[in-house]
C-alpha positions in Angstrom: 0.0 0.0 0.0 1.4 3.3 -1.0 1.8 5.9 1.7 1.1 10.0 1.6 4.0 11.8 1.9 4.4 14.9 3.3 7.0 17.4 3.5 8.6 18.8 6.4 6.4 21.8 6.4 3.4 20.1 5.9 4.4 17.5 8.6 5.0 20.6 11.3 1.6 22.5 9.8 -0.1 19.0 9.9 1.1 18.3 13.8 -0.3 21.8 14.6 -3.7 21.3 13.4 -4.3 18.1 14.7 -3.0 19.6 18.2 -5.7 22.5 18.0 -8.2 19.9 17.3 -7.5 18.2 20.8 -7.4 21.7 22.7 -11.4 21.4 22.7 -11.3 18.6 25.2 -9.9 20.9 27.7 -12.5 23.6 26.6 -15.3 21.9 26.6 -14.6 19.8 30.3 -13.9 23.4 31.2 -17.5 24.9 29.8 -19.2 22.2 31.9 -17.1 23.1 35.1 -18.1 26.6 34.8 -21.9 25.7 34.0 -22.5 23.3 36.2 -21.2 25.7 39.3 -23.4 28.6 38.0 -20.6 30.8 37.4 -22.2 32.7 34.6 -25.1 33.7 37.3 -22.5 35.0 39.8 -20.5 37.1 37.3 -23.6 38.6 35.6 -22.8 41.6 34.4 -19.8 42.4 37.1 -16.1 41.5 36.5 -14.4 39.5 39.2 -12.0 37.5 39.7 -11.3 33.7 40.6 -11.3 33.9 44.8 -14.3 36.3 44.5 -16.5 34.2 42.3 -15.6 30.9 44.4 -16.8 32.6 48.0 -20.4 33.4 46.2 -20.3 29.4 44.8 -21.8 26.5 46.8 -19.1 23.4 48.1 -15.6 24.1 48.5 -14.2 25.5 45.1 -10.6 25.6 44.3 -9.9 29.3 43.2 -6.5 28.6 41.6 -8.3 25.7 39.9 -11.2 27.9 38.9 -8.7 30.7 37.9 -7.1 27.9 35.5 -10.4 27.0 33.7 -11.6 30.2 33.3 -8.4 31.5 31.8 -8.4 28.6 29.6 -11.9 29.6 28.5 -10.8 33.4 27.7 -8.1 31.5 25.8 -11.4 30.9 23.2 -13.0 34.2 23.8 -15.7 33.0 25.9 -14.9 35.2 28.5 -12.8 38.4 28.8 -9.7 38.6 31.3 -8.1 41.6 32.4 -5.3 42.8 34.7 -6.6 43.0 38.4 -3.6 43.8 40.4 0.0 43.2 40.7 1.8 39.6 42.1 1.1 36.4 41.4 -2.2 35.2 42.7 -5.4 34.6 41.6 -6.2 37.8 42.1 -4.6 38.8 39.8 -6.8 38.0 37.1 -10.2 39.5 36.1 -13.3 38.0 34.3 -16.5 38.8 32.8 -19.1 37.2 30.9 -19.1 37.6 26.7 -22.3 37.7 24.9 -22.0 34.2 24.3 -21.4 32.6 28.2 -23.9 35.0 29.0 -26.7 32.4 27.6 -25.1 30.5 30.7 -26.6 32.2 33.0 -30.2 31.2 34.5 -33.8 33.2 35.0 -33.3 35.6 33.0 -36.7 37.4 31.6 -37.2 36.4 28.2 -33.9 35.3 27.4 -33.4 31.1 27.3 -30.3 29.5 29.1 -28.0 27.2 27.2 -26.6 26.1 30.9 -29.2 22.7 30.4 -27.8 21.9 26.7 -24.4 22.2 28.3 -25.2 19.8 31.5 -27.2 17.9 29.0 -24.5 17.0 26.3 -21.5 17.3 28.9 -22.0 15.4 31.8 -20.3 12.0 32.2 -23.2 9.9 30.8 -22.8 11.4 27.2 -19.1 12.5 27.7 -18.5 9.0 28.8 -20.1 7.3 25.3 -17.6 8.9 23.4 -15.1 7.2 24.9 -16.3 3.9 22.9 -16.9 5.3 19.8 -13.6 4.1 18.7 -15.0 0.6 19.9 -18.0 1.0 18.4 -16.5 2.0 14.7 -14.1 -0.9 15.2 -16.9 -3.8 16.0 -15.6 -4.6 19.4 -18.8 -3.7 21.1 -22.4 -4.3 19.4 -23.9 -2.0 21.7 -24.1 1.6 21.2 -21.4 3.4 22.6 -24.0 4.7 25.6 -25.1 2.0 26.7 -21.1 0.3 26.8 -20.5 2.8 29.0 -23.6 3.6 31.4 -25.3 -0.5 30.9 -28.3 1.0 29.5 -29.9 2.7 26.4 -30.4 6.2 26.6 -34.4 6.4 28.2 -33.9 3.5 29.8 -31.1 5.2 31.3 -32.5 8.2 31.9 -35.9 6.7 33.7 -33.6 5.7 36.4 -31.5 8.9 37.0 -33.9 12.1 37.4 -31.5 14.3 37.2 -30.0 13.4 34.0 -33.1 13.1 32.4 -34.2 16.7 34.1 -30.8 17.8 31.8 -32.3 16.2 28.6 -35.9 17.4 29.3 -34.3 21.2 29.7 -32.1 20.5 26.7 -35.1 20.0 24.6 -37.5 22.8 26.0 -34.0 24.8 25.1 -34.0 23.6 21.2 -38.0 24.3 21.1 -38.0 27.6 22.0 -35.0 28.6 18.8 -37.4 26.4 16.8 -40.8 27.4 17.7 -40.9 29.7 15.0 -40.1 28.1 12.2 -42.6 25.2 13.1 -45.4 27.7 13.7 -44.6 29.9 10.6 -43.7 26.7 8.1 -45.8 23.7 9.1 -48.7 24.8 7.2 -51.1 24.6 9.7 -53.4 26.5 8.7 -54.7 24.0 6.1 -55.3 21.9 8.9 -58.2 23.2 10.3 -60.7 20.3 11.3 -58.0 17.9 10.8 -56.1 15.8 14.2 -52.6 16.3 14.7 -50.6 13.7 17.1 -47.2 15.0 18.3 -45.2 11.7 18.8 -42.6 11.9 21.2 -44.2 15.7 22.5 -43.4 15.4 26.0 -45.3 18.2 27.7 -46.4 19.5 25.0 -45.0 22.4 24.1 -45.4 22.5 20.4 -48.9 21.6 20.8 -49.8 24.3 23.1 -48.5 26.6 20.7 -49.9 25.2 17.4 -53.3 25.1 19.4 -52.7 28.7 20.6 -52.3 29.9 17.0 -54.3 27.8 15.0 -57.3 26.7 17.4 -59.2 25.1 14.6 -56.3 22.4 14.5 -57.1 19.0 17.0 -54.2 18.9 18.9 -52.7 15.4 20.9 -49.5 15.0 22.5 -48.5 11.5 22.2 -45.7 9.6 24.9 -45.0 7.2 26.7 -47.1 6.9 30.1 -44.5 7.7 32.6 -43.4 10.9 30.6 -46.9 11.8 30.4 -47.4 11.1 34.0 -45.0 13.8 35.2 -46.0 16.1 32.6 -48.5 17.8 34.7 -51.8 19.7 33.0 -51.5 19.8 29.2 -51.6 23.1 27.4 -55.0 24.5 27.3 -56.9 23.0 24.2 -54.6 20.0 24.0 -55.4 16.3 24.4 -52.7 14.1 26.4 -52.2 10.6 25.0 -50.2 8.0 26.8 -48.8 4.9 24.5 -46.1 3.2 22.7 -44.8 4.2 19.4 -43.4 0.6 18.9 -47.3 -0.6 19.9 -49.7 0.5 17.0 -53.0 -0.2 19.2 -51.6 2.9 21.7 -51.2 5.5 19.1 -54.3 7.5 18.4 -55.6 7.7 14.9 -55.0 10.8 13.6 -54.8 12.8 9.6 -51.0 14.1 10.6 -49.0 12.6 12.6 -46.1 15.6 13.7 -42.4 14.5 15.0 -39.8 17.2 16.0 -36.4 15.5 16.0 -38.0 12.3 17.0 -37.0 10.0 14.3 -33.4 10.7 14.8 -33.1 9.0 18.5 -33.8 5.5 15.8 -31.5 3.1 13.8 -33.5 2.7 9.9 -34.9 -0.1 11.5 -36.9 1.4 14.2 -37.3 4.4 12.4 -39.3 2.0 9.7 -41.1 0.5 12.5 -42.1 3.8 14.0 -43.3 5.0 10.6 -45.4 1.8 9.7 -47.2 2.4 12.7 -48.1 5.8 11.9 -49.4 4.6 8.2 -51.5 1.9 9.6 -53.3 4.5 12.0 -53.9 7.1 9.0 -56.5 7.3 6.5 -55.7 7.2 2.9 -53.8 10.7 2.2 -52.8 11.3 5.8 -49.8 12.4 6.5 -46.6 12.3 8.2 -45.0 15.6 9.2 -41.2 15.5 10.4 -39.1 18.2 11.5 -35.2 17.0 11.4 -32.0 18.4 10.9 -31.1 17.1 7.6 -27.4 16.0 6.3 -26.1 17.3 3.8 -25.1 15.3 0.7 -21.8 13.5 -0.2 -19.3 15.5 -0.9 -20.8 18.4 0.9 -18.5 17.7 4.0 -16.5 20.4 4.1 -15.6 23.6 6.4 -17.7 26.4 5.3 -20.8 24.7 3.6 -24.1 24.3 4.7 -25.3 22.0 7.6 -22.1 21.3 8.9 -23.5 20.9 12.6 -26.0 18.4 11.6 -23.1 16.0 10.7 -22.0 16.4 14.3 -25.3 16.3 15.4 -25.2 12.7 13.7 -21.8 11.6 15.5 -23.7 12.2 18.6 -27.1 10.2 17.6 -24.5 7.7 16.7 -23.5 6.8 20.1 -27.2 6.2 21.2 -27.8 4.5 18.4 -29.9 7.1 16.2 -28.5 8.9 13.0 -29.4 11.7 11.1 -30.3 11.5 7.4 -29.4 12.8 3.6 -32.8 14.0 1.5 -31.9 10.3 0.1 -32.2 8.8 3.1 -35.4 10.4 4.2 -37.0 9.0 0.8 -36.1 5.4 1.0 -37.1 5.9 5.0 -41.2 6.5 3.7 -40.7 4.1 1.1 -39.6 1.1 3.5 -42.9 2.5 5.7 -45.1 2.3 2.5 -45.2 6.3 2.5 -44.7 8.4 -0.6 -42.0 11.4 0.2 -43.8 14.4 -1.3 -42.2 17.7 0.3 -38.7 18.7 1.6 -39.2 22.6 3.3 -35.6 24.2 4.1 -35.7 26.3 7.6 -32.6 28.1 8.9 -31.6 24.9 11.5 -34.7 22.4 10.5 -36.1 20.6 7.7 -39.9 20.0 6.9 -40.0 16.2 5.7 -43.7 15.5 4.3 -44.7 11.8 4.0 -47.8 11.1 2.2 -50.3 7.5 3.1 -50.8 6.4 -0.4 -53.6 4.8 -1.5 
């Protein structure tokens, strides 16, 4: 087998790019550190430094450690340092919060936190999966890579630890509220009047309660499983809760649409089929199947600078509970396998309208 050959100076360029690709671990480890102590609600709008913000934070925080990690993180530009004195201490070092570690901080009127999207994708469980990618890629565990390294699948998982599943639950209320918009101003609802809609996977409800709000003339039903339903509380006002099981057709209510926000990616093709075939058989002829994913871009579109270039993240991350994210192509051959006919793809500035038609 031939090798690539570099030069000297591609060899030295080379070893620094792969060295700023590992500097992230650091960062991000450090991001979590600094969310999950609630450091972005002490420094608020003030500028302080290390010892300062560690007496206004629960348990016994290092300063000098804290001073490290935050310097790190102004290393990135997500947080400003300046000069607080002379000598070699902690205090010598000043921070405040940037536009963008300011969506870290908490209760702030009108303004979402990221602090749950960071606890959510950071905290051991999920760092932990990636861990076994490597095994995963290499066929040395058949499992996905979270449940090699926490012993269960992801709700399983996350029905026995509340507070890891309080982090998802936050996550997603996080996600909604960016794509709220789109949903209500794209989904077409208003040609839905009369018609039922059943949100699959809708948790509390959410998107419901705000179709229903806008568009009252639409049914509305939020469709999960039982114990997700149980703890939801009282469902928004005009909207019908449903408890069931997606992989149970008898559970799901019958409905004209059946809507699923990033639902279908949590699913191998197999389950995803599964899902889907259940949602034909309880659809009259012409009903429909309304997705809204985050869809990859296609091959050869890979590349720094083009389009999408989250989503294939986003599908490195699906991969380690064993979901995936999918190309238009993928998407088509998805309603086909589920005897649907693919009839609309509807761009949106971070999500995709996928329209699936029941054919006769």
């Amino acid at each position: 087998m031939e090798k690539m050959v570099l030069t000297q100076e591609q060899a030295h360029r080379a070893a620094s790019e792969l060295f700023e690709l590992m500097t992230p671990l650091g960062v991000l480890q450090c991001l979590h550190t600094v969310a999950s102590l609630g450091v972005a609600d002490v420094l608020g709008s003030r500028t302080m430094n290390a010892e300062e913000i560690s007496k206004e934070l629960p348990g016994k925080v290092r300063p000098e450690a804290l001073q490290r990690c935050l310097r790190l993180l102004a290393s990135k530009g997500l947080l400003i340092e300046t000069k607080a004195g002379d000598g070699v201490g902690v205090g010598c070092f000043a921070y405040s919060l940037t536009s963008t570690t300011a969506l870290l901080q908490t209760g702030v009127p009108d303004q979402p936190s990221f602090a749950p999207i960071v606890m959510h994708n950071l905290e051991k469980p999920s760092w932990g999966a990636w861990g076994e990618v490597s095994n995963y890629v290499a066929g040395v565990i058949d499992e996905s890579p979270f449940k090699a390294y926490n012993g269960d699948d992801v709700f399983d998982f996350y029905a026995r630890t509340p507070v890891s599943e309080g982090y998802f639950h936050e996550a997603m209320k996080m996600f909604s509220s960016f794509e709220l918009p789109f949903i209500l101003e794209s989904g077409g609802w208003g040609e839905l009047s009369g018609k039922r809609v059943v949100d699959c996977g809708g948790s509390k409800g959410a998107v419901m309660g705000a179709v229903k709000a806008k568009f009252p003339e639409v049914t509305c039903t939020t469709f999960d499983l039982p114990e997700i339903i149980a703890k939801a509380g009282l469902p928004p006002e005009g909207v019908t809760f449903a408890p069931g099981d997606i992989f149970n057709a008898s559970t799901i209510p019958e409905a004209d649409v059946f809507f699923m926000k990033m639902f279908v990616h949590d699913f191998d093709d197999q389950d995803a089929t599964k899902i889907l075939k259940n949602c034909h058989a309880r659809l009259p002829v012409g009903g429909q199947v309304l997705l809204a994913e985050a869809v990859l871009p296609d091959p050869g579109e890979a590349a720094p600078g083009r389009p999408r270039q989250q989503v294939i993240y986003m599908d490195m991350h699906m991969m380690t509970i064993h979901g995936r994210q999918r190309t238009r192509a993928q998407f088509v051959a998805l309603a086909e396998a589920a005897g649907l006919r693919l009839i609309k793809f509807q761009e949106g500035p971070k999500l995709c309208f996928v329209t699936m038609e029941k054919k006769a």
